[in-house]
Residue, then its C-alpha position, 0 to 999 in steps of 0.5 A: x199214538x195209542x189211538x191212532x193204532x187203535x184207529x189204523x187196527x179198525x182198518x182206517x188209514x186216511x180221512x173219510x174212509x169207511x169200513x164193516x165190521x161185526x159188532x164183537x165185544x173186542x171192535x166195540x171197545x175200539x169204538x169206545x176208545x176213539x168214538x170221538x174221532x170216528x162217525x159210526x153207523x149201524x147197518 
């Protein structure tokens, strides 16, 4: 349950959707949580 509101808070709703965001401590630490649900690039 906590990593699906992690993931929705990341502005993720539906498979294969994409989204920005800065790379702030706060989002890093969201991506460390659920990293192995997500596909993350550096732009």
């Amino acid at each position: 349950m906590r990593q699906k509101r992690t993931v929705e808070a990341l502005g993720l709703g539906k498979l294969n959707s994409s989204v920005e965001h800065e790379a702030t401590p706060q989002i890093k630490g969201m991506i460390t949580k659920v990293g192995h649900l997500l596909k993350v690039e550096n732009i």
